[in-house]
C-alpha positions in Angstrom: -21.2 23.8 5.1 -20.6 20.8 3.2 -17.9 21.0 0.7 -18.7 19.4 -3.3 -22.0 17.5 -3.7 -24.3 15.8 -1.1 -27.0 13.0 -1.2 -29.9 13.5 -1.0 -30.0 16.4 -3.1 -32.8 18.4 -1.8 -32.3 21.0 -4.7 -33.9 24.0 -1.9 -30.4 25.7 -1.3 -29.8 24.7 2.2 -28.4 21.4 0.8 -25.0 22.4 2.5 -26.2 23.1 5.8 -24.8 20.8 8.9 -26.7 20.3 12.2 -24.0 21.4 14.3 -25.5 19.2 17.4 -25.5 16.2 14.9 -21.6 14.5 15.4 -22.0 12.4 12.3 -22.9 15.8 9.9 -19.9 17.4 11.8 -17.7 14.6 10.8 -18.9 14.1 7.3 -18.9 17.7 7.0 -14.9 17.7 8.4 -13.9 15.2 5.8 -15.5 16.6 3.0 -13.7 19.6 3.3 -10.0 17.4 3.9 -11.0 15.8 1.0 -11.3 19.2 -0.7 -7.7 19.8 0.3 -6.2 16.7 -0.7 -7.8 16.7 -4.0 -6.5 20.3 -5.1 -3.0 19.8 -3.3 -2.7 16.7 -5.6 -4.1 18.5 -8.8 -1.8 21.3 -8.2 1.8 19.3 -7.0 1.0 16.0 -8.9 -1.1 17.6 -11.8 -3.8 14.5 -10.9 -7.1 14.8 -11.5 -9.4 13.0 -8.3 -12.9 11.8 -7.4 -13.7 10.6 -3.8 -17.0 9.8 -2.0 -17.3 10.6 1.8 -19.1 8.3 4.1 -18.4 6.0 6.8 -17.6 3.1 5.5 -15.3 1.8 2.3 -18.6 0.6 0.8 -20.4 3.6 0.8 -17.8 6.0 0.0 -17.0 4.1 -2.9 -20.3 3.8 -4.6 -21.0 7.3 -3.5 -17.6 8.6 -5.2 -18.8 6.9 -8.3 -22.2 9.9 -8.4 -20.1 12.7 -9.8 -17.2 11.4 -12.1 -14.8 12.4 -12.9 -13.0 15.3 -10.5 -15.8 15.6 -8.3 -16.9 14.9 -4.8 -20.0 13.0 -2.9 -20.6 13.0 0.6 -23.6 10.4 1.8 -25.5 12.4 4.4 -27.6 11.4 7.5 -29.5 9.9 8.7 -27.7 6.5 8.3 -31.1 4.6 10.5 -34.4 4.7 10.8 -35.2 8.2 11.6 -37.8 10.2 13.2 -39.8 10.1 9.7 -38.6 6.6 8.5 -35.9 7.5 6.4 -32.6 6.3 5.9 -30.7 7.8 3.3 -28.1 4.4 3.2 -30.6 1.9 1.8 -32.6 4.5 0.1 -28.8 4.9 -2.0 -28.0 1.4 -2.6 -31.9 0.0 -3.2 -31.6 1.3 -7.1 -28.0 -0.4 -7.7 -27.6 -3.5 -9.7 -26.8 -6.3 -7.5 -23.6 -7.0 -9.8 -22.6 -3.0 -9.1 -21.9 -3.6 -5.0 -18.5 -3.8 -3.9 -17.5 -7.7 -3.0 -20.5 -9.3 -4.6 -18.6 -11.3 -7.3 -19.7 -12.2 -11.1 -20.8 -15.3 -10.1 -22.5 -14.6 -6.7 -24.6 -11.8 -8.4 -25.5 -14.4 -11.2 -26.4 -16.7 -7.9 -28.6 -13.5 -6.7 -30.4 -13.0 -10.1 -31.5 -16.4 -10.4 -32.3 -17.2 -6.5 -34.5 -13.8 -7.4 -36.1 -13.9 -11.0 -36.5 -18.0 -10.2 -34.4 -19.0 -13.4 -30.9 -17.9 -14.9 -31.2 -14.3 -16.1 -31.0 -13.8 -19.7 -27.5 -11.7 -21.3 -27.7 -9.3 -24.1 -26.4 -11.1 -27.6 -23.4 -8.5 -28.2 -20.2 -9.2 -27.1 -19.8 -7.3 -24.2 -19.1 -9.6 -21.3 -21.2 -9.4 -18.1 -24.5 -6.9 -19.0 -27.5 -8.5 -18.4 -31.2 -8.1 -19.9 -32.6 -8.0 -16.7 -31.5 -6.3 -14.1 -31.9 -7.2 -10.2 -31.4 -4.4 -8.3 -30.3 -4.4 -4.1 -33.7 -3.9 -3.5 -35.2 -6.9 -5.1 -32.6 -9.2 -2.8 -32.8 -7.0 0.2 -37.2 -7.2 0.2 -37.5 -10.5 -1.0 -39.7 -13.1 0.9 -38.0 -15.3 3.7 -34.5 -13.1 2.6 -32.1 -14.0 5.4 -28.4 -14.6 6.2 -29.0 -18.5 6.5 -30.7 -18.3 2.9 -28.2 -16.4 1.5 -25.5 -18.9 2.7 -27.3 -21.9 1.3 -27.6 -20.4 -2.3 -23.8 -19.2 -2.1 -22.7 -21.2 -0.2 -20.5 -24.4 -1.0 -16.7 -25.6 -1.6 -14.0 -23.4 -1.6 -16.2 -20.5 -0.7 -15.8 -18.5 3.4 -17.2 -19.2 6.0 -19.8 -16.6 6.4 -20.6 -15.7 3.2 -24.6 -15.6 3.5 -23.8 -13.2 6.6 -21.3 -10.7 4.3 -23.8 -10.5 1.2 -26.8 -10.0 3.6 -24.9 -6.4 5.1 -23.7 -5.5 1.9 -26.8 -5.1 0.8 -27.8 -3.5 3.7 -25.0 -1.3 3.9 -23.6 -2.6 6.6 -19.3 -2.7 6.4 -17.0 -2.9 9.2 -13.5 -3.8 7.2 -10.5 -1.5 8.1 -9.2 0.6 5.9 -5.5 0.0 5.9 -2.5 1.8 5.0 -1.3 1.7 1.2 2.0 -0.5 0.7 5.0 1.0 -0.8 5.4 -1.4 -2.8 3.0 -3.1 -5.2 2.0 -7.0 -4.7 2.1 -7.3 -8.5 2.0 -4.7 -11.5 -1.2 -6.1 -14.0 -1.9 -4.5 -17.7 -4.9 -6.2 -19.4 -7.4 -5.0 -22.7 -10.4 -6.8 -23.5 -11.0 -6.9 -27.7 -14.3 -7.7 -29.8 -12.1 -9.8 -32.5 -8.1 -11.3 -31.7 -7.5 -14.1 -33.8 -4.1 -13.8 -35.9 -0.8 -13.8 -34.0 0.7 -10.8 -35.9 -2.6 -9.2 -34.0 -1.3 -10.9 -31.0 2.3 -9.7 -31.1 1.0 -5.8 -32.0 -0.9 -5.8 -28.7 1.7 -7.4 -26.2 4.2 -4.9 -27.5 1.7 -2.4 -26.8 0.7 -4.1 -23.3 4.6 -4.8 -22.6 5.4 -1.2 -22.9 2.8 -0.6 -20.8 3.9 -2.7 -17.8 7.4 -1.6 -18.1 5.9 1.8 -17.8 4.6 1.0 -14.7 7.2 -0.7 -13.2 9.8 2.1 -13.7 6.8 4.3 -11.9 6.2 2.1 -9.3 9.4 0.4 -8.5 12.1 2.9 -8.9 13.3 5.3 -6.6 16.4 8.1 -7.6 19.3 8.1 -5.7 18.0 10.4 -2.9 15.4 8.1 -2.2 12.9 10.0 -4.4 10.3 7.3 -6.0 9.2 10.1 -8.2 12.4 11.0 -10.1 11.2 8.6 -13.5 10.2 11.7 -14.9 12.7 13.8 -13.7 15.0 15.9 -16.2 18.6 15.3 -16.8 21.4 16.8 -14.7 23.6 19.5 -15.2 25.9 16.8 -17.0 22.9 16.1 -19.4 22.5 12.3 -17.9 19.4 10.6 -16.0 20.1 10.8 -12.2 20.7 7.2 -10.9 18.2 5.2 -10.0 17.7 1.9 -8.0 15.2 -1.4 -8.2 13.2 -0.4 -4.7 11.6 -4.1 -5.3 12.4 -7.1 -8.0 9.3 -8.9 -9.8 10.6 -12.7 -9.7 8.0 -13.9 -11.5 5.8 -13.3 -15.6 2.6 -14.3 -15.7 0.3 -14.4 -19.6 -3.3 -14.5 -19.4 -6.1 -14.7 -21.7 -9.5 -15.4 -21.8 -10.8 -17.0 -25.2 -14.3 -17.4 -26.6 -15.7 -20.8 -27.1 -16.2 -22.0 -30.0 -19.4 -21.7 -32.0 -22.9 -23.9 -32.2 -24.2 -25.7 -35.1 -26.2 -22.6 -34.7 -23.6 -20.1 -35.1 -24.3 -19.1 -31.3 -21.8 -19.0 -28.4 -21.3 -20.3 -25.1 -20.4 -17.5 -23.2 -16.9 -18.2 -21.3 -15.7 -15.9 -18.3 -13.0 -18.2 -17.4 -9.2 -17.0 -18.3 -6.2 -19.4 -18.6 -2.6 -18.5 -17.1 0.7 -19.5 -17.7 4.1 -18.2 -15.7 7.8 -17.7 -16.2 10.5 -16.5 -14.4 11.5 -12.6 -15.3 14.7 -12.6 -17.8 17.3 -10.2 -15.8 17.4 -8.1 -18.9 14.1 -6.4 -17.9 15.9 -4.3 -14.8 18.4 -3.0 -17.3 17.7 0.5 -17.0 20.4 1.3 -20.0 18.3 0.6 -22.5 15.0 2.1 -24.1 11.2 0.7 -23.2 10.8 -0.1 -26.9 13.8 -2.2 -26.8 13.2 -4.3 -23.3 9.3 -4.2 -24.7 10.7 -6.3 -28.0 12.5 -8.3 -26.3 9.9 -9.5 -23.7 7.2 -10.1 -26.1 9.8 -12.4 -28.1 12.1 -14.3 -25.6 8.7 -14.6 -22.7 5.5 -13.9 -24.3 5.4 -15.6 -27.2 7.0 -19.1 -25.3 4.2 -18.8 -23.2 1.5 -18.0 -25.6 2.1 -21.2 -27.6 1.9 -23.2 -24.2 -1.7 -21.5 -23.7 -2.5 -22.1 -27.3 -0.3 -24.5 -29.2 -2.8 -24.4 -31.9 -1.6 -22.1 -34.8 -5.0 -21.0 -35.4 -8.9 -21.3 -34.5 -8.8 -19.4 -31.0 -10.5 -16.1 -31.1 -9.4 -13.6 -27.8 -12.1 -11.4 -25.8 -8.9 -10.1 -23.3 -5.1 -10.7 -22.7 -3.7 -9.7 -19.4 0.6 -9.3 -18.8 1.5 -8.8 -15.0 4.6 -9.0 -13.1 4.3 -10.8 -9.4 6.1 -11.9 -6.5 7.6 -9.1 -5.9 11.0 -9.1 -3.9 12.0 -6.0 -1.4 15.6 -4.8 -2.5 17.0 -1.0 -1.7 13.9 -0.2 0.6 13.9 0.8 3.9 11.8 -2.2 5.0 13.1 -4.4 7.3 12.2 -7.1 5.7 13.7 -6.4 2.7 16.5 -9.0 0.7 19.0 -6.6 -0.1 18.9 -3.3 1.9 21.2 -0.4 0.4 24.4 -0.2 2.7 25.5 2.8 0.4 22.0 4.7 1.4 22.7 3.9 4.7 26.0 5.7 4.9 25.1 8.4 3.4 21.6 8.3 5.6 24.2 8.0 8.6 25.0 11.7 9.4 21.7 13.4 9.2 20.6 10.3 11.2 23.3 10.3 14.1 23.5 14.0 13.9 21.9 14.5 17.3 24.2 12.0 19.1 27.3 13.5 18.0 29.9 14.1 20.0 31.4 17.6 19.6 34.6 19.1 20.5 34.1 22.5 22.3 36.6 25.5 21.2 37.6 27.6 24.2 39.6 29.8 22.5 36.8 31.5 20.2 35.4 34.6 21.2 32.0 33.4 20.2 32.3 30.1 22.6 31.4 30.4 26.5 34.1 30.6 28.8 34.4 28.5 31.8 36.5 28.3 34.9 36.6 24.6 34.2 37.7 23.3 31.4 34.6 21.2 30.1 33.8 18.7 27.8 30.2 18.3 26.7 28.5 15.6 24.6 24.7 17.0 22.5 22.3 14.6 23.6 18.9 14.5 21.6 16.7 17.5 21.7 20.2 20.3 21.5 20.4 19.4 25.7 24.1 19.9 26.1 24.9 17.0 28.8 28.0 17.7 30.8 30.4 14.4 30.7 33.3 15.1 31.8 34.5 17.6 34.3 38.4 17.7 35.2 41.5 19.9 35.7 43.2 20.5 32.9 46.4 20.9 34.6 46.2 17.4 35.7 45.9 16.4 32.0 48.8 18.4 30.5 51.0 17.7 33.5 50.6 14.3 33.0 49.1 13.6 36.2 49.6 10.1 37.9 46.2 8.7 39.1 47.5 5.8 41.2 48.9 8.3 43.1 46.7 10.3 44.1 46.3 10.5 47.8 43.2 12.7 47.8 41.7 10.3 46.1 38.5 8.3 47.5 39.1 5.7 50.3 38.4 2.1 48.7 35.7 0.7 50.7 35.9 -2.3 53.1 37.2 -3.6 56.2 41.2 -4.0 57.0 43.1 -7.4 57.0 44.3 -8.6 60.9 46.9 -10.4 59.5 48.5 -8.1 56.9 46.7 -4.7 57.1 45.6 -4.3 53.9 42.3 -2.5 53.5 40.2 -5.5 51.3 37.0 -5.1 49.9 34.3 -6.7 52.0 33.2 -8.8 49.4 36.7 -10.0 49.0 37.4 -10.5 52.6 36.5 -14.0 52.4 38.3 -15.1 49.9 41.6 -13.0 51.3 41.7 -14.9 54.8 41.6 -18.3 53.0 44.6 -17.2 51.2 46.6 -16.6 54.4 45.3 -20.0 55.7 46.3 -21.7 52.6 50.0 -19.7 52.8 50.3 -20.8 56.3 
């Protein structure tokens, strides 16, 4: 039985049911039920609400997790071919989508699509709403169309600056078709970006209101994302004073090095009173002020500061005009991030203080341990024994020797019991000489002589 929702949904009650000689059902059925897990462990530890699709591939399980929103599940079942009837439940999903609506088909690529397809630029609604279309080309429409191919696809998107390949990539998209991996989440961001879009931003008191409101934001985030407490727990920002009534500590686990301001402004109206729609934004970048890691002070404070000693600097280099700009979005990110107290290797300044006290639980099994032989609860032995815990608890006997020989003080050069050096004895002097050393002893007694 599949757990959450399933497409197709045959509505007949046996919409669950798995063909348990099909391997693919079996699978899909497997991971809707982790996914089931996962969800409610993080509702229930984390108090986050989740929605995930289940298919196999990161194209398909994203556009299928986007069916029941929000807190639900989707799972995309087979067949995923051309089956015994001519169905295939993958292009049978996607053929309804909006060509602008599939993963990795850009803005610009699906305005490419919509004209290769309606033969002329497709028309845009006259609100202000940026990107929704009159006319909408769906996956089918590229997918079916006459003389559709990779090679075709390549010469309409292709050109400068764009990969190699590109006519290939769009022509599986649409036919569901994605082999890219799905790797491993990074502990640490690549950059931390806060961005609003607005109908109307055209004064700078407006301006300062909403980068104080996106500056809190970001240092929000950063404190979420890029601090850890002091036993190594990245989730301790929300975690209540100790018994003293202070914040545990906490350290930078990576440094931004870098502010970047961006904003995207309308053009400027047409004798008409019409407007050129713009999608292009403009950027401008400054280093971080150190005062932004100062985890002493509050949010508000660090967010005053930023929008007064960075933001504004920078917003007069993007507009130096005092007036006539109107803003459709303004976006405030952090970048360039620079590992400091994590565990990565490659990080700039690894935390020698978490590595001492990291040092004992970590070097615990390679500890060597003095045995007591006058407890009770300790083993006896004839011999008196020490032992050194190698990994895994195995107790590796070292050393074995008489302990009489220790307290008395024995003299090991002395020993005649002990082993017989080995090698052959000298003609000339007697003296037993290692055969390696032979050699060189005979040329001494030629030299002497």
């Amino acid at each position: 039985m599949v757990a959450g929702h399933v497409i197709p949904d045959t509505n007949d009650g046996l919409r669950h049911a798995v063909n348990a000689h099909d391997n693919l059902s079996l699978r899909l059925c497997l991971g809707s039920h982790l996914a089931l897990y996962l969800r409610h462990a993080l509702e229930e530890e984390q108090g986050y609400t989740s929605t995930v699709g289940i298919s196999t591939s990161k194209l398909l399980s994203k556009l299928v997790g986007n069916v029941n929103k929000p807190k639900g599940q989707t799972t995309l079942m087979p067949p995923y071919g051309l089956s015994m009837d001519h169905t295939n439940n993958v292009t049978a999903f996607l053929d309804p989508h909006e060509i602008g609506k599939i993963p990795n088909i850009g803005f610009r690529q699906a305005q490419k699509l919509r004209e290769l397809i309606l033969g002329r630029p497709a028309k845009f609604h006259a609100g202000l709403i940026y990107g929704k279309t009159q006319e909408s080309v769906t996956v089918r429409d590229v997918r079916l169309h006459p003389d559709m191919a990779p090679a075709v696809l390549n010469k309409v998107l292709g050109g400068p600056g764009t990969p190699h390949g590109v006519g290939t990539r769009i022509w599986e998209l649409v036919n569901g078709v994605d082999d890219t991996e799905v790797h491993q989440a990074k502990q640490i961001p690549s950059q931390i970006s806060i961005e609003d879009s607005y109908i109307r931003l055209d004064t700078l008191e407006e301006v300062i209101k909403e980068l104080r409101m996106l500056s809190m934001s970001l240092i929000k985030r950063m404190h979420l994302d890029l601090l850890e407490g002091e036993e190594g727990d990245a989730d301790q920002y929300d975690a209540p004073p100790n018994q003293t009534g202070q914040m545990s500590p906490r350290r930078w686990l990576a440094l931004p090095r870098t502010l970047r301001l961006s904003t995207r402004p309308r053009a400027a109206p047409t004798p008409d009173w019409t407007r050129s729609r713009a999608f292009n934004r403009i950027s401008r970048s400054a280093p971080v002020p150190s005062f932004l890691f100062n985890l002493d002070e509050s949010e508000e404070v660090l967010a005053d500061k930023l929008v007064h000693d960075a933001w504004l600097p920078l917003f007069r280099k993007l507009h130096p005009e005092k007036s006539s700009w109107n803003l459709s979005l303004v976006n405030v990110a952090v970048t360039n991030m620079t590992d400091t107290a994590s565990d990565n290797r490659n990080a700039s300044g690894r935390d020698i203080g978490k590595m001492f006290k990291m040092q004992d639980k970590t070097l615990r099994e390679w500890r060597v341990e003095d045995v007591d032989t006058t407890s009770n609860a300790a083993p006896t032995n004839s011999d008196d024994s020490a032992f050194v815990d190698g990994p895994h608890g195995v107790e590796n006997e070292s050393v074995r020797e008489s302990s009489s020989n220790v307290l008395e003080g024995h003299d090991w050069e002395d020993d005649e019991d002990s082993a017989p050096v080995p090698g052959s004895t000298c003609e000339i002097c007697g003296l037993t000489i290692p055969s390696f050393a032979m050699q060189a002893h005979q040329r001494y007694h030629l030299t002497s002589d």
